[in-house]
PDB file of N, CA, C and O in Angstrom:
ATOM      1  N   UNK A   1       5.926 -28.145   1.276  1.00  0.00           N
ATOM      2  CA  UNK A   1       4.903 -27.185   0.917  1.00  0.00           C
ATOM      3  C   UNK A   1       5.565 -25.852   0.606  1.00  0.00           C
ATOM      4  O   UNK A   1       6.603 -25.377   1.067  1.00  0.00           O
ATOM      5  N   UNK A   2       4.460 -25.219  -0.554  1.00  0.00           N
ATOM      6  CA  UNK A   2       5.505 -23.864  -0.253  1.00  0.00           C
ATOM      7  C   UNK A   2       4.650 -22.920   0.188  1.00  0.00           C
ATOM      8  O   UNK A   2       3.425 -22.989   0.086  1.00  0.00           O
ATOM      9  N   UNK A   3       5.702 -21.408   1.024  1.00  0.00           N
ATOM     10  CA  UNK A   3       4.559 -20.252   1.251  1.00  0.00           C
ATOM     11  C   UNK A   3       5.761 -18.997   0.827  1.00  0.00           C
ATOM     12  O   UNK A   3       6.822 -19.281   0.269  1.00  0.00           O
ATOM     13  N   UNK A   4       5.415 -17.786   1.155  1.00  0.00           N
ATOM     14  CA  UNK A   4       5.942 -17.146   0.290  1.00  0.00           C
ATOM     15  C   UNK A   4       6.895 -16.461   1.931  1.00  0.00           C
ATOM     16  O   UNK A   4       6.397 -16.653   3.040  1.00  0.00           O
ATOM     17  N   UNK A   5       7.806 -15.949   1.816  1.00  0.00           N
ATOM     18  CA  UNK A   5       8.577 -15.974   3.088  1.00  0.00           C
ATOM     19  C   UNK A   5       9.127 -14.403   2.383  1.00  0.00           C
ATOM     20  O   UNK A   5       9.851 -14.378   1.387  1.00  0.00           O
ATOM     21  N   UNK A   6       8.586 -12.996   3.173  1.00  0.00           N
ATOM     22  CA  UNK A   6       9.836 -11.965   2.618  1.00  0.00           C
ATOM     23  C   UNK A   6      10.087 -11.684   0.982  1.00  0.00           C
ATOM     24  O   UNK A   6      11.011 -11.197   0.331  1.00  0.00           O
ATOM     25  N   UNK A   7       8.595 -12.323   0.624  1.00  0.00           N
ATOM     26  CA  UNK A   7       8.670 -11.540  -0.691  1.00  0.00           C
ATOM     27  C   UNK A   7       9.305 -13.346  -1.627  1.00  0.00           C
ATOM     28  O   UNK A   7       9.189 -13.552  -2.835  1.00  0.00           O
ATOM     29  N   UNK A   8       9.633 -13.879  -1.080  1.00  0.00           N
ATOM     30  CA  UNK A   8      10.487 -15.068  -1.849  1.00  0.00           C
ATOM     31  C   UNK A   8       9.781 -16.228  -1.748  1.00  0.00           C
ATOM     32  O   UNK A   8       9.618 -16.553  -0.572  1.00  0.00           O
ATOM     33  N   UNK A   9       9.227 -17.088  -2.664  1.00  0.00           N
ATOM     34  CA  UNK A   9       8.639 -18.623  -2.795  1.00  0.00           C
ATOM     35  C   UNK A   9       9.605 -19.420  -2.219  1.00  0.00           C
ATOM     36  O   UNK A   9      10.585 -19.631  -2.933  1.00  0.00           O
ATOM     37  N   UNK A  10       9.596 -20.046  -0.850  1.00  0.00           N
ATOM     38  CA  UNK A  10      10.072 -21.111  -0.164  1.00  0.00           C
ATOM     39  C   UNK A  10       9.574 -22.280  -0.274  1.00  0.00           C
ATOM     40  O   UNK A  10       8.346 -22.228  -0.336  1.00  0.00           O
ATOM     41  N   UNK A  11      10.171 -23.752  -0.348  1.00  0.00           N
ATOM     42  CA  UNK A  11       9.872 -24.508   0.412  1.00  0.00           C
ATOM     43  C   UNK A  11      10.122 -25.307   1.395  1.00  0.00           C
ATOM     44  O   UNK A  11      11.122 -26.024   1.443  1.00  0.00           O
ATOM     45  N   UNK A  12       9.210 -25.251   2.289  1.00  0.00           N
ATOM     46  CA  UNK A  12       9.496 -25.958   3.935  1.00  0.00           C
ATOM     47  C   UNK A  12       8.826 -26.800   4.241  1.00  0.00           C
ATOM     48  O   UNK A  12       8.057 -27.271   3.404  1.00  0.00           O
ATOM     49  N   UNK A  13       8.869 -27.341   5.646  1.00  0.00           N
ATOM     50  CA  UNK A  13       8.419 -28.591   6.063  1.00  0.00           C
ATOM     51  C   UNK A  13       6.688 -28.160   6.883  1.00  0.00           C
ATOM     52  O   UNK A  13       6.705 -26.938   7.029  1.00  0.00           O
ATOM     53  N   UNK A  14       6.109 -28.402   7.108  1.00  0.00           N
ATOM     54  CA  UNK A  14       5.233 -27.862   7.772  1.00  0.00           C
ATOM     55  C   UNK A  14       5.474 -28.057   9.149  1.00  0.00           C
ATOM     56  O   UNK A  14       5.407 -29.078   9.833  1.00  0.00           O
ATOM     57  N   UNK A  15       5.787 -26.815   9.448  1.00  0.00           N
ATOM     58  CA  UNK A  15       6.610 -26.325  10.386  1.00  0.00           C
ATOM     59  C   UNK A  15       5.356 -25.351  11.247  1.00  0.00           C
ATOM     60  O   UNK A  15       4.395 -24.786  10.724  1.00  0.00           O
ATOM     61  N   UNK A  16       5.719 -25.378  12.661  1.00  0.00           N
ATOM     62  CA  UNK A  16       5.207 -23.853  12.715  1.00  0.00           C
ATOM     63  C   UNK A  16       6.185 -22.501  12.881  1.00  0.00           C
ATOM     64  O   UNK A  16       7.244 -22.447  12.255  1.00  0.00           O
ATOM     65  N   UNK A  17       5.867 -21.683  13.547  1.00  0.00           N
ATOM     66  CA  UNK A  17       6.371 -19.934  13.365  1.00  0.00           C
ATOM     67  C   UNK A  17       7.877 -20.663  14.060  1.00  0.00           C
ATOM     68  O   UNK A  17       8.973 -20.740  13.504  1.00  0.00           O
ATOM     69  N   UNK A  18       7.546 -21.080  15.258  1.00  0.00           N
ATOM     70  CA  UNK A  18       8.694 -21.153  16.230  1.00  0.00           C
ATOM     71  C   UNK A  18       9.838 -21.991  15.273  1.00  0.00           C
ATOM     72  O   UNK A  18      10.877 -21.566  14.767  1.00  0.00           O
ATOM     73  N   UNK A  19       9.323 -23.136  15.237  1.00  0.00           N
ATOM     74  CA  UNK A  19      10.661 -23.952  14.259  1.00  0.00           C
ATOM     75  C   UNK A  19      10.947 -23.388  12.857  1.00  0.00           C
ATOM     76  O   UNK A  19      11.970 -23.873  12.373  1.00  0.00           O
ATOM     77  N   UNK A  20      10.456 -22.687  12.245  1.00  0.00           N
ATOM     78  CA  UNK A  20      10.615 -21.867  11.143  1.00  0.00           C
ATOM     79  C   UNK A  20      12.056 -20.779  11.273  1.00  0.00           C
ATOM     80  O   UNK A  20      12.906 -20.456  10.443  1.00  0.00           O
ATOM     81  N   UNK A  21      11.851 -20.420  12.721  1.00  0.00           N
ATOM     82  CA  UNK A  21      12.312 -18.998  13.142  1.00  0.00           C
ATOM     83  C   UNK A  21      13.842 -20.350  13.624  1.00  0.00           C
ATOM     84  O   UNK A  21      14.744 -20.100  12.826  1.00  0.00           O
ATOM     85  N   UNK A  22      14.114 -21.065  14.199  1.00  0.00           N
ATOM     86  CA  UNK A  22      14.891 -21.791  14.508  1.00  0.00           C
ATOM     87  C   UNK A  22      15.744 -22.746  13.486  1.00  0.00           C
ATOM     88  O   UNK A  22      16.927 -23.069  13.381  1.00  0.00           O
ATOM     89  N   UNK A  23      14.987 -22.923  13.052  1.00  0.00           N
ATOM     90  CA  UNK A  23      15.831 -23.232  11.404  1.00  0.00           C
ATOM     91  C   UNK A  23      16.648 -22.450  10.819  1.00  0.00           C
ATOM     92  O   UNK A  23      17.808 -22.739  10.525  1.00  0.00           O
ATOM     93  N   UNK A  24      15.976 -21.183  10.568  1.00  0.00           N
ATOM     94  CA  UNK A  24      16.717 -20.473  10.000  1.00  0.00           C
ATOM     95  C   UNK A  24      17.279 -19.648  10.988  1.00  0.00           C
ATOM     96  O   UNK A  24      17.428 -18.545  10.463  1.00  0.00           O
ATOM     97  N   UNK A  25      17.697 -19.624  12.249  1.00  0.00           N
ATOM     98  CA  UNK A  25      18.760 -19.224  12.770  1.00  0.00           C
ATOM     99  C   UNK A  25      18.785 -17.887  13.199  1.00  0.00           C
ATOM    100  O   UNK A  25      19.793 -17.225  13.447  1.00  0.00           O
ATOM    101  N   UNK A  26      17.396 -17.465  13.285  1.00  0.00           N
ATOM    102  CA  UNK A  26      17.174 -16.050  13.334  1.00  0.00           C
ATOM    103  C   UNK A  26      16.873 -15.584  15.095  1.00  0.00           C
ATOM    104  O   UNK A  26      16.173 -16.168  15.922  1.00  0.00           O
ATOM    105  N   UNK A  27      17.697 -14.322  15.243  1.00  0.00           N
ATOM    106  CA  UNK A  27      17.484 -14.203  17.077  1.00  0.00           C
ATOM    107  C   UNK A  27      15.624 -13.641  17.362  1.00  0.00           C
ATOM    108  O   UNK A  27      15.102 -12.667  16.820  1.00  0.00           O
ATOM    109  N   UNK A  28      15.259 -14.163  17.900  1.00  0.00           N
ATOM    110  CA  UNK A  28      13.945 -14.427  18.059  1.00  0.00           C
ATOM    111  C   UNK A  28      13.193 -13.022  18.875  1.00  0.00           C
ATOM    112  O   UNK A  28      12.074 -12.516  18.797  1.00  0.00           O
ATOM    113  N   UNK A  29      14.104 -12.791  19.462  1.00  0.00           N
ATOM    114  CA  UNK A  29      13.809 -11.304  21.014  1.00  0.00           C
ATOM    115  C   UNK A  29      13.913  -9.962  19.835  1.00  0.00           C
ATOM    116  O   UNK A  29      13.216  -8.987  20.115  1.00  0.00           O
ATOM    117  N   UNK A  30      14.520  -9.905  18.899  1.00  0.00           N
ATOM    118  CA  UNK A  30      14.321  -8.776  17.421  1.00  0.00           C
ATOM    119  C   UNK A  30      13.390  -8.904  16.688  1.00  0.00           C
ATOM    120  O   UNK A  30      13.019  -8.062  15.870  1.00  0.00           O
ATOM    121  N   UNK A  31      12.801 -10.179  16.927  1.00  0.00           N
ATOM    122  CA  UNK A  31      12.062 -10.586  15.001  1.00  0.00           C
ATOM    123  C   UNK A  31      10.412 -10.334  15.343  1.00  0.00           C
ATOM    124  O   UNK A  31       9.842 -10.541  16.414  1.00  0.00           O
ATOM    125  N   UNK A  32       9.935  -9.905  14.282  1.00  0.00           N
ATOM    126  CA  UNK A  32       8.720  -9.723  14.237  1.00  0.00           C
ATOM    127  C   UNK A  32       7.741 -10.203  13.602  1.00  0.00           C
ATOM    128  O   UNK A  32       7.699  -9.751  12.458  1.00  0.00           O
ATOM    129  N   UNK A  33       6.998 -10.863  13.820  1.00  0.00           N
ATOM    130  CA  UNK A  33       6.386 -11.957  12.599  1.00  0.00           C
ATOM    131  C   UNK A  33       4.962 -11.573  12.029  1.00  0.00           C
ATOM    132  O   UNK A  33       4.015 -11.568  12.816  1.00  0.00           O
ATOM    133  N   UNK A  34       4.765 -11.255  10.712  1.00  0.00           N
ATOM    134  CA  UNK A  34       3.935 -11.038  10.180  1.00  0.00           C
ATOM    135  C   UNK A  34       3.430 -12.471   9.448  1.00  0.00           C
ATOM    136  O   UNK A  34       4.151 -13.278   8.862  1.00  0.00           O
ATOM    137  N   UNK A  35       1.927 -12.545   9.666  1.00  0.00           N
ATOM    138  CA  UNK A  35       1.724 -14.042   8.915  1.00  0.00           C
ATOM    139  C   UNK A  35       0.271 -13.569   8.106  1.00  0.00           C
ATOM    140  O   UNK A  35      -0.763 -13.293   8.714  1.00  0.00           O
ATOM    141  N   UNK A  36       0.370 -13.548   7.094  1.00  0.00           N
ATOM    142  CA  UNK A  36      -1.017 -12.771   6.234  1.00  0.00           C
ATOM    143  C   UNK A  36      -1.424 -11.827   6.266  1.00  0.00           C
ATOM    144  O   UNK A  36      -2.599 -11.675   5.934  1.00  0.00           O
ATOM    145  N   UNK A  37      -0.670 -10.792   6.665  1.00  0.00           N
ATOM    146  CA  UNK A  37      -0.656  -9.651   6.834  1.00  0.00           C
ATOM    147  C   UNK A  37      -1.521  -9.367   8.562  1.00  0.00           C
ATOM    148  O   UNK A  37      -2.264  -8.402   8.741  1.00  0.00           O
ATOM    149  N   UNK A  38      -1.260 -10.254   9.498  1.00  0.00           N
ATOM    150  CA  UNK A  38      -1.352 -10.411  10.898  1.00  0.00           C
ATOM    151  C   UNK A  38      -0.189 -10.769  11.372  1.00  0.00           C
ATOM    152  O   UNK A  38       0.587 -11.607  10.913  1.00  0.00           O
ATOM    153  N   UNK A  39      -0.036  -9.798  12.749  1.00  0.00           N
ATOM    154  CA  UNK A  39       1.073  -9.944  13.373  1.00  0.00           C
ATOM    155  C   UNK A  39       1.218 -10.580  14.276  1.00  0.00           C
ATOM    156  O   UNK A  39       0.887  -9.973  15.294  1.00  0.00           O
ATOM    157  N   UNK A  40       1.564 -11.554  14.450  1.00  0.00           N
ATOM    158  CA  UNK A  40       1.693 -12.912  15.040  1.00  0.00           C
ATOM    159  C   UNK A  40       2.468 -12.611  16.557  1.00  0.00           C
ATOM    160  O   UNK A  40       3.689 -12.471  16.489  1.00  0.00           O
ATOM    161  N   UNK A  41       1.822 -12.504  17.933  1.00  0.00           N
ATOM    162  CA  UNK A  41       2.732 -12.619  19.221  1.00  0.00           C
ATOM    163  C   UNK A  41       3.463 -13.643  19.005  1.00  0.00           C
ATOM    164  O   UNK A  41       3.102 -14.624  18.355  1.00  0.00           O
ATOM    165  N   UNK A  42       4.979 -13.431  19.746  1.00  0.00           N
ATOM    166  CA  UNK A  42       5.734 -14.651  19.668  1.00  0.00           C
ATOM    167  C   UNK A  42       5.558 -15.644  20.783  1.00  0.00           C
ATOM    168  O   UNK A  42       6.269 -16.647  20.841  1.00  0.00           O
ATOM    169  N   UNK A  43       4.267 -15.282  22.007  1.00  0.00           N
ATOM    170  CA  UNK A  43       3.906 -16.573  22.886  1.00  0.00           C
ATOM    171  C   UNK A  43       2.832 -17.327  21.893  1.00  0.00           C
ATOM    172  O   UNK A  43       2.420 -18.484  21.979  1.00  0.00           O
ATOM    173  N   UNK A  44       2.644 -16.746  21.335  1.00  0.00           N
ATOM    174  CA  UNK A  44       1.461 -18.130  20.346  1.00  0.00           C
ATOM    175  C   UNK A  44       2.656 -18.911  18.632  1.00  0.00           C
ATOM    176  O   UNK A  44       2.142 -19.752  17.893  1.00  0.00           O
ATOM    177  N   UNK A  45       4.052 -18.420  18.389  1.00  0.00           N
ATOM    178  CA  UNK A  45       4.711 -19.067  17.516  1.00  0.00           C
ATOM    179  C   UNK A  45       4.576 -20.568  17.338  1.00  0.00           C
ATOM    180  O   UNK A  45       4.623 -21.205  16.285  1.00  0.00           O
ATOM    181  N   UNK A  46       4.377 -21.063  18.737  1.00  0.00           N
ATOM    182  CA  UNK A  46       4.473 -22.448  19.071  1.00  0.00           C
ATOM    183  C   UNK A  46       3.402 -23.225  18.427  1.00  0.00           C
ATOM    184  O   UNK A  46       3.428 -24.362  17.957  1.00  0.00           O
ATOM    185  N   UNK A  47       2.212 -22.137  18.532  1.00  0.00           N
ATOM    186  CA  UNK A  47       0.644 -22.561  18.611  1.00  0.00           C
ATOM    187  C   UNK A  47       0.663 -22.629  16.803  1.00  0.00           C
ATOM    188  O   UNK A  47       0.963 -23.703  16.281  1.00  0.00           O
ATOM    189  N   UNK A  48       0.414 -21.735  16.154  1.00  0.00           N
ATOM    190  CA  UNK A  48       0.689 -21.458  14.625  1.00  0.00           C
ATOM    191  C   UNK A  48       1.359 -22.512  13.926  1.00  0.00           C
ATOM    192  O   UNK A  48       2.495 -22.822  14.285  1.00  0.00           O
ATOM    193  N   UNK A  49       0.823 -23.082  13.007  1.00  0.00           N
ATOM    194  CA  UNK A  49       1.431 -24.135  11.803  1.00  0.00           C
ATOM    195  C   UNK A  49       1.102 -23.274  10.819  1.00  0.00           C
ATOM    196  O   UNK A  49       0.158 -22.487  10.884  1.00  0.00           O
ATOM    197  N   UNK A  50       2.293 -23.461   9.355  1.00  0.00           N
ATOM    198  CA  UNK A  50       2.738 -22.776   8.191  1.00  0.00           C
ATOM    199  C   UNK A  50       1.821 -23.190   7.334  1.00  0.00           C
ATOM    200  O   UNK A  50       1.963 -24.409   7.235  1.00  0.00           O
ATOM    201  N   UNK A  51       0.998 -22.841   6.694  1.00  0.00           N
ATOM    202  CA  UNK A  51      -0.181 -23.602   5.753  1.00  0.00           C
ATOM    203  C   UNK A  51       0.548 -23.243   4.252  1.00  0.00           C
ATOM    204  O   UNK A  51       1.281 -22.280   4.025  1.00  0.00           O
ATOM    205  N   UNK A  52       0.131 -24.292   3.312  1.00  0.00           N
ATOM    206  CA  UNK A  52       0.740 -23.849   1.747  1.00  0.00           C
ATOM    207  C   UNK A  52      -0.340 -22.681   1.637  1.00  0.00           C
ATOM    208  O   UNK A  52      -1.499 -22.571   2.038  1.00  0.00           O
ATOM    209  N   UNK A  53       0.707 -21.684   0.777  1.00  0.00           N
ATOM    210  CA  UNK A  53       0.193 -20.726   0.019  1.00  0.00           C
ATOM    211  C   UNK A  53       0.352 -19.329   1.481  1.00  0.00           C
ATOM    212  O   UNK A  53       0.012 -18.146   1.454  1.00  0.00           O
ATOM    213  N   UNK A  54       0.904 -20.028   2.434  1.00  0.00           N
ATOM    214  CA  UNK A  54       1.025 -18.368   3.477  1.00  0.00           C
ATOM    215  C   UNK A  54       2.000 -17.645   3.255  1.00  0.00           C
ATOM    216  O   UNK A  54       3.170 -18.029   3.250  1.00  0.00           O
ATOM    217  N   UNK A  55       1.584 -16.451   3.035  1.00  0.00           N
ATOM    218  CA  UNK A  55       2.623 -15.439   2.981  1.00  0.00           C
ATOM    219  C   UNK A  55       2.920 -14.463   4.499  1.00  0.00           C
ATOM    220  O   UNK A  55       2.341 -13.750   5.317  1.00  0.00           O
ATOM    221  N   UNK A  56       4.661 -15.213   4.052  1.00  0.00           N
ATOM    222  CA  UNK A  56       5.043 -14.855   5.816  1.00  0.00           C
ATOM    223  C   UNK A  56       6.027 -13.592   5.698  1.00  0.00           C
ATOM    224  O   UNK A  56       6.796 -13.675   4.740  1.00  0.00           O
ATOM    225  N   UNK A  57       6.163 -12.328   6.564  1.00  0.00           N
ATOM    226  CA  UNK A  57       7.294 -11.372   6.780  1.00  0.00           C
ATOM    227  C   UNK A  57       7.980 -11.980   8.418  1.00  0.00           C
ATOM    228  O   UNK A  57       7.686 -12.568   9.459  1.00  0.00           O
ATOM    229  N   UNK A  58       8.863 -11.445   7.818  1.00  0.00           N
ATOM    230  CA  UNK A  58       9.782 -11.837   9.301  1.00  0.00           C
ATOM    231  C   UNK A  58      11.034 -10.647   9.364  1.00  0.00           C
ATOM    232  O   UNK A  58      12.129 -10.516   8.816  1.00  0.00           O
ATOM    233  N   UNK A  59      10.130  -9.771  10.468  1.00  0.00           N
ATOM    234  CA  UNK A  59      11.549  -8.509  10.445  1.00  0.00           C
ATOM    235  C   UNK A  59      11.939  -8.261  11.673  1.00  0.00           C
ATOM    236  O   UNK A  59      11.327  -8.249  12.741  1.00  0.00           O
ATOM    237  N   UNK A  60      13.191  -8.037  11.349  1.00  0.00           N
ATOM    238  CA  UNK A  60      14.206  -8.092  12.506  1.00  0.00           C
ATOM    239  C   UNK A  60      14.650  -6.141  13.066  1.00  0.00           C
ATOM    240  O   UNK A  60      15.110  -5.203  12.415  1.00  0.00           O
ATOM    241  N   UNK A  61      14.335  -6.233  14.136  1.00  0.00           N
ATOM    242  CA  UNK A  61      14.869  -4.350  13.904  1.00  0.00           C
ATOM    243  C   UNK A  61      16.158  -4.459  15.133  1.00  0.00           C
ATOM    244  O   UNK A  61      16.036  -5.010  16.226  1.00  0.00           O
ATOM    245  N   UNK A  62      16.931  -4.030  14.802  1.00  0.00           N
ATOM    246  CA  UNK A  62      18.566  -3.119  15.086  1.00  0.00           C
ATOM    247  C   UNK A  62      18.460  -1.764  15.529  1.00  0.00           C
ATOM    248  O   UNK A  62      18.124  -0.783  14.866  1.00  0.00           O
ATOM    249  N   UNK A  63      18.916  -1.859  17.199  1.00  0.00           N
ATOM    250  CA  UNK A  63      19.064  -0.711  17.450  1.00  0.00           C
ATOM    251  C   UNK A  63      20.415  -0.206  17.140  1.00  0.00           C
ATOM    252  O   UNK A  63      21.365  -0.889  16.755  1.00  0.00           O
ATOM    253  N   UNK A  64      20.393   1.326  17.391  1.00  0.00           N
ATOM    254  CA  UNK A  64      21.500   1.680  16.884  1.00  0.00           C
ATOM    255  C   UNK A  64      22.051   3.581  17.108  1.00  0.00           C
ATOM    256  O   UNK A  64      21.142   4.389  17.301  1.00  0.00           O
ATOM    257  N   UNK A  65      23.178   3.978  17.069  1.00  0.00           N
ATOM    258  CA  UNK A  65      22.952   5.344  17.490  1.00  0.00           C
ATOM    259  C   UNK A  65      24.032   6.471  16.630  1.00  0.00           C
ATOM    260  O   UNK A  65      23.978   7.679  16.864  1.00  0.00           O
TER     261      UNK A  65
END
């Protein structure tokens, strides 16, 4: 299926948030998940499946000094 991931047409497995975020290898305790322009807690990632046509953000913030 595809959804739009960060601005970019992906396609993935129908997945939800959590295995999405694990696939691609991303540290999970930084990332912030936007899913339709809703911001998704990461205790419900598990709960959430990727539907075609969702447009997902996934941002990561870096501290720093």
């Amino acid at each position: 299926m595809e959804i739009v991931i960060n601005g970019e047409l992906e396609e993935i497995k129908p997945w939800t948030i959590s295995q999405l975020v694990e696939h691609k290898k991303l540290l999970a305790g930084s990332l912030v998940v936007e899913l339709n322009r809703e911001i998704i807690k990461q205790d419900q990632w598990q709960e959430v499946y990727l539907q075609e046509g969702d447009k997902l953000e996934l941002l990561s913030f870096v501290g720093g000094g």
